[in-house]
PDB file with SEQRES, HELIX, SHEET and CRYST1 records, atoms N, CA, C and O in Angstrom:
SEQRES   1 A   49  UNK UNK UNK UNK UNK UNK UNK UNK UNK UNK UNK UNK UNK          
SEQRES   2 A   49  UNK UNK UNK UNK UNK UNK UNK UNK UNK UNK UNK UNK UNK          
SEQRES   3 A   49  UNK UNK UNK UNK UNK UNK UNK UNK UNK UNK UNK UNK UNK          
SEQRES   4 A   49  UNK UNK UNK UNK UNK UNK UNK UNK UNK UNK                      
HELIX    1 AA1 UNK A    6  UNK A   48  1                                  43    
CRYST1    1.000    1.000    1.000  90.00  90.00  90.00 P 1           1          
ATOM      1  N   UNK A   1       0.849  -1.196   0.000  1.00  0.00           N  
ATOM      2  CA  UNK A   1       0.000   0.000   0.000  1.00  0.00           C  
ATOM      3  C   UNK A   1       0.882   1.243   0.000  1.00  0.00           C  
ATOM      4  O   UNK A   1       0.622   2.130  -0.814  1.00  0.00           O  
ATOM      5  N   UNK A   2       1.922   1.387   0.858  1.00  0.00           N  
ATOM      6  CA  UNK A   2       2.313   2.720   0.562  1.00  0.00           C  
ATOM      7  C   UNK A   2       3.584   2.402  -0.208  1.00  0.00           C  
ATOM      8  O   UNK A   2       4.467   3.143   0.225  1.00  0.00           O  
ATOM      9  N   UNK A   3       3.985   1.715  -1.041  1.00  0.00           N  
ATOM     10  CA  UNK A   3       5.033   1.694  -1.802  1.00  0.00           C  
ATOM     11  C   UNK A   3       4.461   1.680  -3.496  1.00  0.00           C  
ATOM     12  O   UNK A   3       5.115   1.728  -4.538  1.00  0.00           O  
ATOM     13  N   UNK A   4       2.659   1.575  -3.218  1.00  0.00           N  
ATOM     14  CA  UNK A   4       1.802   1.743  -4.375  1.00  0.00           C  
ATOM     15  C   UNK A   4       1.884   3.146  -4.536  1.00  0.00           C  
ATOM     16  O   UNK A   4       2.225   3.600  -5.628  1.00  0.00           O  
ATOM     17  N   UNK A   5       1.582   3.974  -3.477  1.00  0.00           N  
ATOM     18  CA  UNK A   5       1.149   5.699  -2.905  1.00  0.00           C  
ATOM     19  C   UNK A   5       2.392   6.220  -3.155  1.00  0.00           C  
ATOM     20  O   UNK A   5       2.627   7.210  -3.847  1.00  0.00           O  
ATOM     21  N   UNK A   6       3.299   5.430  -2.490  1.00  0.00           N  
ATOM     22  CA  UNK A   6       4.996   6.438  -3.006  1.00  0.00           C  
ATOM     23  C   UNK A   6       5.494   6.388  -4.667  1.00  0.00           C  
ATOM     24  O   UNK A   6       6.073   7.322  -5.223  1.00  0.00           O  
ATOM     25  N   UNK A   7       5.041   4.758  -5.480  1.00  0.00           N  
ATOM     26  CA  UNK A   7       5.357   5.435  -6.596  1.00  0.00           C  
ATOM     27  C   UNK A   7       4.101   5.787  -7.468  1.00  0.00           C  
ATOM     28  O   UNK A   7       4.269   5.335  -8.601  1.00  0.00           O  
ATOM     29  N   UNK A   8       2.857   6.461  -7.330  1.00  0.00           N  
ATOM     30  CA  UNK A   8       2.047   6.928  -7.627  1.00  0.00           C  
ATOM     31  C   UNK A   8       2.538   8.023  -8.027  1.00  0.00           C  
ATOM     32  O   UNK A   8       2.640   8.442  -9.180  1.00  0.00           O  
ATOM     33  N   UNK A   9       3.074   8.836  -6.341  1.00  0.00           N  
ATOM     34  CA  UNK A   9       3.348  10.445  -6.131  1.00  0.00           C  
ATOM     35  C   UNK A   9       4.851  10.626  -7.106  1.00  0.00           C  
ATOM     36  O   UNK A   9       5.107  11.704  -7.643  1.00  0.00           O  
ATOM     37  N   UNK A  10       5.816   9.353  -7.242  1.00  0.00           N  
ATOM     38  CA  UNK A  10       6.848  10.066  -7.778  1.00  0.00           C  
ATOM     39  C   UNK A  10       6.750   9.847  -9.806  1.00  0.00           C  
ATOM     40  O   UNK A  10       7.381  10.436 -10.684  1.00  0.00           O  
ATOM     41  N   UNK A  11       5.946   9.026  -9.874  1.00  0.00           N  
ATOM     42  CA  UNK A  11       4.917   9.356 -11.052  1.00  0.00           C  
ATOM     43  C   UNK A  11       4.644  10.264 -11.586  1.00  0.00           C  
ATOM     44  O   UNK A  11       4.782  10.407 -12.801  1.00  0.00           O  
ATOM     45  N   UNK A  12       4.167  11.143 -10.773  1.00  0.00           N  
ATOM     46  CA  UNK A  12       2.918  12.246 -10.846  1.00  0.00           C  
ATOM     47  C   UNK A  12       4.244  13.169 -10.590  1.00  0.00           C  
ATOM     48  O   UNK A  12       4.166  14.042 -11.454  1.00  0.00           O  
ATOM     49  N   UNK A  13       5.241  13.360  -9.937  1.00  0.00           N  
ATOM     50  CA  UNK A  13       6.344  14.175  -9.472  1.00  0.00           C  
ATOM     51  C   UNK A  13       6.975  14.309 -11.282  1.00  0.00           C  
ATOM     52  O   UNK A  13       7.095  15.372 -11.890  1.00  0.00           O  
ATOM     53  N   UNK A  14       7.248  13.130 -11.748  1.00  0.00           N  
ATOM     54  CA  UNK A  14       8.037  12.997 -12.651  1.00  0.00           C  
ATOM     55  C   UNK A  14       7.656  13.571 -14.141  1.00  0.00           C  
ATOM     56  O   UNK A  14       8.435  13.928 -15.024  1.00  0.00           O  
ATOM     57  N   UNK A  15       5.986  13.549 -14.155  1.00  0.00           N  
ATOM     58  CA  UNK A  15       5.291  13.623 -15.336  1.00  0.00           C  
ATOM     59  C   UNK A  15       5.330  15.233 -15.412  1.00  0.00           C  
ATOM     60  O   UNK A  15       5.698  15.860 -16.406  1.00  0.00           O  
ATOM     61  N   UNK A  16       4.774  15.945 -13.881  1.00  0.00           N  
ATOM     62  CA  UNK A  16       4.708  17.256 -13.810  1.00  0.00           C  
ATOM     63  C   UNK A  16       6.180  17.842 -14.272  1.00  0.00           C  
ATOM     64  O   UNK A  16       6.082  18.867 -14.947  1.00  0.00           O  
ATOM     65  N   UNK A  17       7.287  17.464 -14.077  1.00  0.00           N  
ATOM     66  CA  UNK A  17       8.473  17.996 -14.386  1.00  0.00           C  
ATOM     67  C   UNK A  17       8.794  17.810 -15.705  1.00  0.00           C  
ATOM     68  O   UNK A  17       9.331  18.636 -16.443  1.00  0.00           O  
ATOM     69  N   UNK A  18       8.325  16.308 -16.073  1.00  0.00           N  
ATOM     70  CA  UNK A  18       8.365  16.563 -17.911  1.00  0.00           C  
ATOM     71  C   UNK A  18       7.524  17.615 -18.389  1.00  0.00           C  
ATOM     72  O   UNK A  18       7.733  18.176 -19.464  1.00  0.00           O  
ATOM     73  N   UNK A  19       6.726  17.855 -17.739  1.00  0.00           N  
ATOM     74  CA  UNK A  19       5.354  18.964 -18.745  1.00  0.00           C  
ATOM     75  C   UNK A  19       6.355  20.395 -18.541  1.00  0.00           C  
ATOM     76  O   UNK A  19       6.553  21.129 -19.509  1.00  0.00           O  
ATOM     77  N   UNK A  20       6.938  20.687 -17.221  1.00  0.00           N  
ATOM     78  CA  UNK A  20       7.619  21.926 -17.268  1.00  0.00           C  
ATOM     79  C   UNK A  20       8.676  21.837 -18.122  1.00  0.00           C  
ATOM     80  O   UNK A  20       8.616  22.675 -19.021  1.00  0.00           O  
ATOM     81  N   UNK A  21       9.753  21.016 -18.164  1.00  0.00           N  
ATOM     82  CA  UNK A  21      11.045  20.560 -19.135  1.00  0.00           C  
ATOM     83  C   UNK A  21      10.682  21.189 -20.074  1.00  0.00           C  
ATOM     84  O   UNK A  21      11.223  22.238 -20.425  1.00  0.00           O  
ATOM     85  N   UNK A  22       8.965  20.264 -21.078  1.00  0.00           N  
ATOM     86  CA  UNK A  22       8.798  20.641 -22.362  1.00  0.00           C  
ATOM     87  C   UNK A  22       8.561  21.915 -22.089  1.00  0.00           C  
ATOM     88  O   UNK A  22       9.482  22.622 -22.497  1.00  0.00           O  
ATOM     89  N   UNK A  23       7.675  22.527 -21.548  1.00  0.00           N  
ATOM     90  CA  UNK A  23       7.535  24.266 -21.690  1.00  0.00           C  
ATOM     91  C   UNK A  23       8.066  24.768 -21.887  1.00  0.00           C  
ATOM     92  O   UNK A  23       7.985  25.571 -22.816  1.00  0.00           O  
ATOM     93  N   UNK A  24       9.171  24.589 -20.967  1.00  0.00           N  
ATOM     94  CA  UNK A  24      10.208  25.892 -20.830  1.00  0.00           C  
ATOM     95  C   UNK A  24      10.927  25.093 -22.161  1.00  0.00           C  
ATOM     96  O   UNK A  24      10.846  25.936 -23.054  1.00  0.00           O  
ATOM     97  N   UNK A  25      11.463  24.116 -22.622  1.00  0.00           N  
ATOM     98  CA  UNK A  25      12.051  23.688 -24.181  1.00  0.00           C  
ATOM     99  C   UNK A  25      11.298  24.292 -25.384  1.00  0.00           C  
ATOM    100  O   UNK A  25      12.047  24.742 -26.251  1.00  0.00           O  
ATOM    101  N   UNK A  26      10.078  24.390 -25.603  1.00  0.00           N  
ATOM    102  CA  UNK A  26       9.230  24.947 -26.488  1.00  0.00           C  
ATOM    103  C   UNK A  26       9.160  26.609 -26.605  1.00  0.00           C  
ATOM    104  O   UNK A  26       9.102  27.260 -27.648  1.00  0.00           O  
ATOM    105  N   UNK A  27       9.188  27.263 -24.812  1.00  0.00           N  
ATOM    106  CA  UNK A  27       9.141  28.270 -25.215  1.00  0.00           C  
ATOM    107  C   UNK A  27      10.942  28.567 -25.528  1.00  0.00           C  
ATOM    108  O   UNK A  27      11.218  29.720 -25.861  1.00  0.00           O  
ATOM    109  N   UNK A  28      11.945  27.700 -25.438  1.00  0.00           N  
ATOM    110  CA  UNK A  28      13.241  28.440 -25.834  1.00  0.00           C  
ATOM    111  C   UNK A  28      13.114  28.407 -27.255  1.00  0.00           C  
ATOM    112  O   UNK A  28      13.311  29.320 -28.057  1.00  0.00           O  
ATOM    113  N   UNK A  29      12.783  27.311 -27.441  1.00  0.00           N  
ATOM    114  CA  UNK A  29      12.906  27.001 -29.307  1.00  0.00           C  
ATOM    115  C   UNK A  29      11.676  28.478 -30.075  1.00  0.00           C  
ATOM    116  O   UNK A  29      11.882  29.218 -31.037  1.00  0.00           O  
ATOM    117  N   UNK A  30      10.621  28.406 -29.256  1.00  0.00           N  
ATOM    118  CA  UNK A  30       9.811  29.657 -29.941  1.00  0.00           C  
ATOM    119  C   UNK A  30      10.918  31.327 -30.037  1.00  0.00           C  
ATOM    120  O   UNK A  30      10.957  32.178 -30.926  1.00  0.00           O  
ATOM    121  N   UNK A  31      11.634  31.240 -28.792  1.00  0.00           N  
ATOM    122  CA  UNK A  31      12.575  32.843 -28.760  1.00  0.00           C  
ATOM    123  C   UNK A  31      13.827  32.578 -29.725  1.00  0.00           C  
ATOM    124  O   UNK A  31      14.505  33.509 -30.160  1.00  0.00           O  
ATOM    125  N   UNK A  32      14.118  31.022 -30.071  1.00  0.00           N  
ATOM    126  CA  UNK A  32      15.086  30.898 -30.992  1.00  0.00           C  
ATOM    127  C   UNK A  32      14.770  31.276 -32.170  1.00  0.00           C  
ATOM    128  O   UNK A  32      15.294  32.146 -32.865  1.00  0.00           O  
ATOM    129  N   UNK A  33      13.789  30.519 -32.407  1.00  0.00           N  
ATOM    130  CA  UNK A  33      12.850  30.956 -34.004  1.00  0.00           C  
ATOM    131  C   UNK A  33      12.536  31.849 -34.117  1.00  0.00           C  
ATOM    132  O   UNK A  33      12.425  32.170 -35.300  1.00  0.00           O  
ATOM    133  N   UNK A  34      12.168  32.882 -33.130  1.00  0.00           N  
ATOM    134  CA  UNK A  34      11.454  34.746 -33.414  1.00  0.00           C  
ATOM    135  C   UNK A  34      13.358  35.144 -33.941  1.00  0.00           C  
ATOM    136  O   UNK A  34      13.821  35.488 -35.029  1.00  0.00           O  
ATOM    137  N   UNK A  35      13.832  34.961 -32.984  1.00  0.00           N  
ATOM    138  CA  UNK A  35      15.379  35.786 -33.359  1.00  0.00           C  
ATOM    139  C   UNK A  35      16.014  35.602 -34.624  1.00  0.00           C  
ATOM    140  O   UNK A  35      16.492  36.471 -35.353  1.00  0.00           O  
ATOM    141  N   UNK A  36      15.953  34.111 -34.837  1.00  0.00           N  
ATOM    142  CA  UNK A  36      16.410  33.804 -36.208  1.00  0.00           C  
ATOM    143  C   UNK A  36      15.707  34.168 -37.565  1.00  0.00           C  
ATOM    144  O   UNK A  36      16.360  34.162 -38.608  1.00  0.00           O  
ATOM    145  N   UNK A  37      14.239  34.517 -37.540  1.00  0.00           N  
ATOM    146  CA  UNK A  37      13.600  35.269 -38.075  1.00  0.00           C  
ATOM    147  C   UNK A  37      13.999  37.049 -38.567  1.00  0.00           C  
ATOM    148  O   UNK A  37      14.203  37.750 -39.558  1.00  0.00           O  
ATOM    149  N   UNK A  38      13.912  37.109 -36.860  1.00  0.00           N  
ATOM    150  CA  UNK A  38      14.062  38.750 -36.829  1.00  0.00           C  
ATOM    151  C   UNK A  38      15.356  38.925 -37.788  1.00  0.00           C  
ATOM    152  O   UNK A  38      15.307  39.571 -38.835  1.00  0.00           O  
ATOM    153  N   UNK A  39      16.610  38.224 -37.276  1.00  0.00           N  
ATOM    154  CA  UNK A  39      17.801  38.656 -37.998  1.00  0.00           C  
ATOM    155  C   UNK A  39      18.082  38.016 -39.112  1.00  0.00           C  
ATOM    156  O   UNK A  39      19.216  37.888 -39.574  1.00  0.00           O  
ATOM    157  N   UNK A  40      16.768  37.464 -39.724  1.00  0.00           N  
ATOM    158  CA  UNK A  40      16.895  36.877 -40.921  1.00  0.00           C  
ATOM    159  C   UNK A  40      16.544  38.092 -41.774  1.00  0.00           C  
ATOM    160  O   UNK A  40      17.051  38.239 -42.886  1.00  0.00           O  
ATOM    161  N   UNK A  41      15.817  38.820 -41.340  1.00  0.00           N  
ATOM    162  CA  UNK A  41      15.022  39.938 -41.542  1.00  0.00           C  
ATOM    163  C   UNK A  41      15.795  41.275 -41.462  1.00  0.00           C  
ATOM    164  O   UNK A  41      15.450  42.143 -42.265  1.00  0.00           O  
ATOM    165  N   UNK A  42      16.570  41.492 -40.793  1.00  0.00           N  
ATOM    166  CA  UNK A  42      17.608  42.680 -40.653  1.00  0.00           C  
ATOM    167  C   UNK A  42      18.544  42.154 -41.357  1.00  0.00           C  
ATOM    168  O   UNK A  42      19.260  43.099 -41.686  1.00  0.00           O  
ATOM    169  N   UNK A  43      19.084  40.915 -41.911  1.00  0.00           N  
ATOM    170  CA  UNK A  43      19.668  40.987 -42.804  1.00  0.00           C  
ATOM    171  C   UNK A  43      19.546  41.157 -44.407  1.00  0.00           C  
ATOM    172  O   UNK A  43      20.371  41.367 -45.295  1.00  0.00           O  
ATOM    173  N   UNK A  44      18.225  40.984 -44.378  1.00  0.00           N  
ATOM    174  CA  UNK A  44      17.724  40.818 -45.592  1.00  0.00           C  
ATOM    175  C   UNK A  44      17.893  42.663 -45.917  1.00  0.00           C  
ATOM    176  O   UNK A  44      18.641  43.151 -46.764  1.00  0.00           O  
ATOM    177  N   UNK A  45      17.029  43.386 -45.035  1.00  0.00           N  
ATOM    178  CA  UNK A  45      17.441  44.645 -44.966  1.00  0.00           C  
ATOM    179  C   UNK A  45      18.439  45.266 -45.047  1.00  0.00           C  
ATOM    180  O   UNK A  45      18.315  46.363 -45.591  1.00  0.00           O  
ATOM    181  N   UNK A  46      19.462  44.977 -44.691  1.00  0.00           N  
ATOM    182  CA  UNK A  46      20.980  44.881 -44.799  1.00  0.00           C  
ATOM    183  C   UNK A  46      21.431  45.169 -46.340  1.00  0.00           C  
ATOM    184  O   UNK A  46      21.955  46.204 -46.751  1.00  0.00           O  
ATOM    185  N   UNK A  47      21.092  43.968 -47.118  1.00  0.00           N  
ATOM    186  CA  UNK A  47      21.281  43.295 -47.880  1.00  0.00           C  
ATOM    187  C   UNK A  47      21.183  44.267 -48.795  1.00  0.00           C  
ATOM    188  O   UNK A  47      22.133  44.778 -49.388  1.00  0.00           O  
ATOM    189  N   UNK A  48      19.912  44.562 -48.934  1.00  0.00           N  
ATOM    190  CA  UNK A  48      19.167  45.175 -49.984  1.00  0.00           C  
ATOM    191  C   UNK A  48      19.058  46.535 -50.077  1.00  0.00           C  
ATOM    192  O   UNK A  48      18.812  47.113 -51.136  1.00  0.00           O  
ATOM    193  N   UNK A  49      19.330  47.401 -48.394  1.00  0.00           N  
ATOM    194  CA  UNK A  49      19.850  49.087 -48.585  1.00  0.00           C  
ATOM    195  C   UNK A  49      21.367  49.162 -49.028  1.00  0.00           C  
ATOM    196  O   UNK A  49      21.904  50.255 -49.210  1.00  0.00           O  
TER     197      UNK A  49                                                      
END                                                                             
């Protein structure tokens, strides 16, 4: 019974920390992709004045 309850909780410990991992991984890759954009974009500007 409580070795059911202990790995229930470190389950539930483990899953919640994957869901943050991915977040915070998704939102880096989203600020990677705006930047690489942006200065895809100032270069293009660059480029072309």
């Amino acid at each position: 019974m409580v070795s059911s309850s202990f790995s229930s909780l470190m389950i539930s410990t483990l899953s919640r920390r994957r869901i943050y991992i991915g977040s915070l991984v998704s939102f880096a890759i989203a600020n990677v992709s705006r930047s690489i954009g942006l200065f895809k974009i100032w270069g293009n500007q660059i480029v072309f004045t």
